[in-house]
N, C-alpha and C positions, 0 to 999 in steps of 0.2 A: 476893238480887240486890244488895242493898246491898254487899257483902264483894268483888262483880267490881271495879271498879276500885281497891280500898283498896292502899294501896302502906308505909302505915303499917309503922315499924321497917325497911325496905327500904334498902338501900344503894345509893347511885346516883352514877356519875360522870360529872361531863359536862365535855367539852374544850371550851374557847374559852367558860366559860360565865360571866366578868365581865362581858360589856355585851350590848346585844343583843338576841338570839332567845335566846342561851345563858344568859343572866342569865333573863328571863324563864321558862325553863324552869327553871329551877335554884329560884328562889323559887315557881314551881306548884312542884315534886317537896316543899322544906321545908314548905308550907302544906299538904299532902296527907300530912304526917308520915313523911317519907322522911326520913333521913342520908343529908347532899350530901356529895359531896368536888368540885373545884373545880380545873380545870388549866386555865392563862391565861398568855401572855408576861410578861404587867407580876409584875414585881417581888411586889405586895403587891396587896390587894382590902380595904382597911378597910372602904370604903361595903357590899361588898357583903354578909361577915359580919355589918356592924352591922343592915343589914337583914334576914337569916335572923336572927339572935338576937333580934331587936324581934318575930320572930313564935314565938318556942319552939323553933327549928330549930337544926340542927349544921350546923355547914362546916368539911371539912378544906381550907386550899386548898394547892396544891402551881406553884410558878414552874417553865414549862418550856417551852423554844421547841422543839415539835412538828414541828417541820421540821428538826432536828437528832435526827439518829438515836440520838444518845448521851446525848441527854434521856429517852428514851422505853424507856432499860433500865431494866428495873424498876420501872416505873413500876405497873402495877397490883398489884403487892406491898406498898408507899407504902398503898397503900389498905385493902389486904386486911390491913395489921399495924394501921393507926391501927382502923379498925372491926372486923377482922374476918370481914368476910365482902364480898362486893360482887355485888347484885342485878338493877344494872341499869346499863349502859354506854352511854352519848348521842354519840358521835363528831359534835360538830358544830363544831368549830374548823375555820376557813377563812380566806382572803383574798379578795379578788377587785380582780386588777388589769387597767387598761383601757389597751390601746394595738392599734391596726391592726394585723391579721394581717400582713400582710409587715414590718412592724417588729417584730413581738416575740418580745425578747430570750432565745432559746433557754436561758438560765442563769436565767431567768422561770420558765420553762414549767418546767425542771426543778425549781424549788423549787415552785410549784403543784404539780406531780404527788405530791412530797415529803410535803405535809401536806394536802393536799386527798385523797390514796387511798393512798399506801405507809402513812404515819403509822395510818390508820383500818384496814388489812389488820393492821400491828404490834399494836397496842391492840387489836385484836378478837381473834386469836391469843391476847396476853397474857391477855386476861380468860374467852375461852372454855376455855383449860387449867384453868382455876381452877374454870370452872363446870359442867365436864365432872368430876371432880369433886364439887363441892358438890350437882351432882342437878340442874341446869339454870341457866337466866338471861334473860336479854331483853339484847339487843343492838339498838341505832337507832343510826341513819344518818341524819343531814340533807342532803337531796339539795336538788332544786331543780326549778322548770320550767326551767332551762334544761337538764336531765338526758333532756327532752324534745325538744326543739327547736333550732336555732339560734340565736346573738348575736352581733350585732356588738362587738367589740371585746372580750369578753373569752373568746378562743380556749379559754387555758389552764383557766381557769375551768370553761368549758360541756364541753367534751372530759372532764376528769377529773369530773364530773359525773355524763357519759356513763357513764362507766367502773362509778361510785361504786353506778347502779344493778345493775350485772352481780354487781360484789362482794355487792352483798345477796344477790342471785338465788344464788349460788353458795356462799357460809355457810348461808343457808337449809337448800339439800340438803341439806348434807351432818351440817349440826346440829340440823336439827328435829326427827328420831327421839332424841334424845336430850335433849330438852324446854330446847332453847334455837332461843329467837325471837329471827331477825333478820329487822327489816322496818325499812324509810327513809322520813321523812316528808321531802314537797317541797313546803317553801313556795313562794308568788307574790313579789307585790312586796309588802313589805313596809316600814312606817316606820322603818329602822333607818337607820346612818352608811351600811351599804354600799351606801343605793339616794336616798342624796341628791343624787346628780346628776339623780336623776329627782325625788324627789318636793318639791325646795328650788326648783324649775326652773317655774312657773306654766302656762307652754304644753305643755312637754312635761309635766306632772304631770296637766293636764289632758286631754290623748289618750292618755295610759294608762289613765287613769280608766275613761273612753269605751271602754276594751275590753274592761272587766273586767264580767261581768255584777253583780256586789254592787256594783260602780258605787262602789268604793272602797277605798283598800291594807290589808294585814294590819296589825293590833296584833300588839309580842310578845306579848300574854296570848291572843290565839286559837291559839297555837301549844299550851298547856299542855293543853288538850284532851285533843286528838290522841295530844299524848305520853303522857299517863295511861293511855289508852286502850291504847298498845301496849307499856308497863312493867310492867301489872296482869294479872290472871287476864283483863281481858274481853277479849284477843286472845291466849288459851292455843292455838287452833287457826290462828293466822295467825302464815302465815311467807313470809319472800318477797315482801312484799307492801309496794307504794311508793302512801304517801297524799298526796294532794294535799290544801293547803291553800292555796288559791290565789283562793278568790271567786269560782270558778268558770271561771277563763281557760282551762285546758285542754279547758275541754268545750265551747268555741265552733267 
């Protein structure tokens, strides 16, 4: 029982994983003795290496904007020459930007679609040739409740979202008989930058509160769970399958 979750010597790459949910999973995967590799817009990540190294871990990080298609050649290659091999792929690089539906900017929506679900179809392509191949893998997805549901103002967002779950749904099929798991975890509201309009905000942070039955928002570190849980042997048999980590808001 002990060995189901161990991810030890595993190779894992997560996009967008300098701040955030994406940082926070990235240092669960090192503390769980995974080799991280690291794709992020900015330039450099000194904090975040200095942190994997302060705990005995690797990081390879690699600068790429995600939303540019010509970043994204050969990108899991980059990986698979620096380690060797690649075990586990996190697609959770994202934006999320807020303007009223009849305002927003069509050349938006096309860059949302861009890196929010072409980028994560390209990268999962890339990495499943390699692990179709090597004898299998685990492939995640960070979706969202809004993957569920409506939002105001962020159209582009919640739509490729939408989307984001079918793509799981549909890699599943077709790669599960060949011992690659994809499944998407979907956070709630969560303490990060992208939900400080809500949680910096005292009244509105307060009636979100109020809806959520744990009666309070995600830490990145309740995200590292979940991810263990579907990078390791203990969800060898689950494929397809979209977790909520939300505090329970979807089940009201």
């Amino acid at each position: 029982m002990n060995n189901l979750f161990d991810v030890t010597g595993k190779v894992a790459l997560v996009t967008g994983g300098r701040r955030g949910l994406g940082k926070a999973m990235v240092l669960g995967l090192a503390q769980a003795g995974a080799q991280v590799a690291v794709v992020a817009k900015s330039q450099t990540a000194d904090e975040l290496e200095r942190e994997i190294a302060s705990i005995g871990g690797k990081c390879f990080y690699i600068s790429a904007d995600l939303s540019q298609s010509s970043e994204r050649i050969g990108l899991i290659d980059q990986v698979i020459a620096h380690y060797g091999r690649l075990d586990i792929l996190v697609n959770n690089a994202g934006i999320q930007v807020r303007a009223p539906a009849v305002d927003y900017a069509l050349e938006q929506w096309h860059q949302d679609f861009e890196l929010l679900l072409t980028a994560v179809l390209d990268l999962s392509q890339q990495a499943a040739r390699f692990m179709l191949k090597q004898g299998g893998g685990k492939i995640i997805h960070i979706a969202s409740i809004s993957s569920f549901q409506g939002a105001r103002q962020i159209i582009g967002y919640a739509t490729a979202k939408h989307g984001l779950v079918g793509l799981t749904k549909c890699m599943a099929n077709e790669w599960a008989s060949q011992n690659i798991n994809v499944n998407a975890i979907a956070p709630g509201l969560f303490e990060t930058d992208m939900a400080a309009h809500v949680t910096a905000d005292p009244v509105k942070s307060a009636e979100m509160r109020g809806r959520i039955p744990a009666g309070r928002f995600g830490r990145p570190e309740d995200l590292v769970g979940p991810l263990l849980f579907l990078a390791s042997d203990a969800s060898r048999h689950v494929h397809g399958h979209v977790l909520l980590v939300d505090g329970g808001w979807m089940g009201r």
